[in-house]
C-alpha positions in Angstrom: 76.7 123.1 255.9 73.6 122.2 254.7 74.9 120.7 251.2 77.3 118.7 253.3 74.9 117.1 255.7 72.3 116.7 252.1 75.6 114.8 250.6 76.5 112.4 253.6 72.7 111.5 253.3 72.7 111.1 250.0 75.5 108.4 250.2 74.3 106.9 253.1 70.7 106.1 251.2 72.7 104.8 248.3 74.8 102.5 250.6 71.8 100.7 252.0 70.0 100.5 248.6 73.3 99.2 246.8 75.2 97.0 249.6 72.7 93.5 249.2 73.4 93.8 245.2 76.8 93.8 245.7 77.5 91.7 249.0 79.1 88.2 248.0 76.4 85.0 248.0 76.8 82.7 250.9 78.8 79.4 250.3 77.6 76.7 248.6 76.4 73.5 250.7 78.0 70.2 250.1 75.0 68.5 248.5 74.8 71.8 245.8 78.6 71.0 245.4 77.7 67.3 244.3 74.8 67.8 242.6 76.5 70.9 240.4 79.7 68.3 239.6 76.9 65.7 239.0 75.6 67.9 236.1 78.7 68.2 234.9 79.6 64.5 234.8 76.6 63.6 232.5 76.4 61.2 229.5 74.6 61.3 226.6 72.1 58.6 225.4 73.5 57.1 222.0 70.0 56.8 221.2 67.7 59.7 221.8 70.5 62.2 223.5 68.8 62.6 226.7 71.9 63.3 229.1 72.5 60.5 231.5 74.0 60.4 235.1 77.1 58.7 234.7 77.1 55.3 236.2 73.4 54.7 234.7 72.5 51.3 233.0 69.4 52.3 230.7 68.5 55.7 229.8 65.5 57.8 231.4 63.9 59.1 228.8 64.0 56.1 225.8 64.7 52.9 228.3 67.5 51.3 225.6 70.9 50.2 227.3 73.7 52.6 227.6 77.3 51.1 226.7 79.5 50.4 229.5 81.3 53.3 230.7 85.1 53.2 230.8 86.6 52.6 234.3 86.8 55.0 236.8 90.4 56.5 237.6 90.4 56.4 241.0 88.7 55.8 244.2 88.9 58.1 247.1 90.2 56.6 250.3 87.9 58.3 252.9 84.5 57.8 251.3 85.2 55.3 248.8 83.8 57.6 245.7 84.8 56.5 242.2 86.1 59.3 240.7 88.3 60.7 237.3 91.4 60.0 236.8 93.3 63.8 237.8 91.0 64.7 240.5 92.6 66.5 242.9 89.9 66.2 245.8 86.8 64.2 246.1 83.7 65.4 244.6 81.5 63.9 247.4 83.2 64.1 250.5 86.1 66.7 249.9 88.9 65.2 250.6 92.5 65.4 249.0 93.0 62.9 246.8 97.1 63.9 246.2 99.0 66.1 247.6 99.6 69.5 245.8 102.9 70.9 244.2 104.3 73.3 246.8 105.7 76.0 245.3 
């Protein structure tokens, strides 16, 4: 009886030492959303290499001109973003850009 009630104890300990490494991270807020797609959507300098937001006229690091950037793909109709060309929802305000294959 003992050994039982020593076991159940046992687990119980490990449970509450174990459950926060394992329970899932809360959700990500919208501006760590844009800011993480931001990151993603970075040019490089043709000078020096320093990456660039896209959209930006002159580099931060060296101050030359950066080309023009190609056209964007689309614009999205509730927020007015410029976005890729394939996006499927806006990277700023979350809305669906086209509607999905059902299926």
């Amino acid at each position: 009886m003992s050994m039982a009630l020593f076991g159940v104890l046992a687990l119980a300990a490990a449970a509450v030492i174990l459950y926060p490494l394992f329970r899932p991270a809360p959700p990500a807020s919208a501006d760590e959303i844009a800011r993480s797609v931001g990151e993603l959507r970075r040019i490089p300098c043709p000078a020096c290499g320093q990456l660039c937001q896209a959209g930006d006229r002159f580099c931060v690091r060296c101050g030359k001109m950066l080309p023009p950037q190609t056209p964007v793909g689309q614009t999205c109709p509730a927020c007015g973003a410029n976005l890729p060309a394939g996006d499927l929802f806006c990277a700023r305000c979350g809305h669906a850009l086209a509607e999905r294959e059902k299926g």
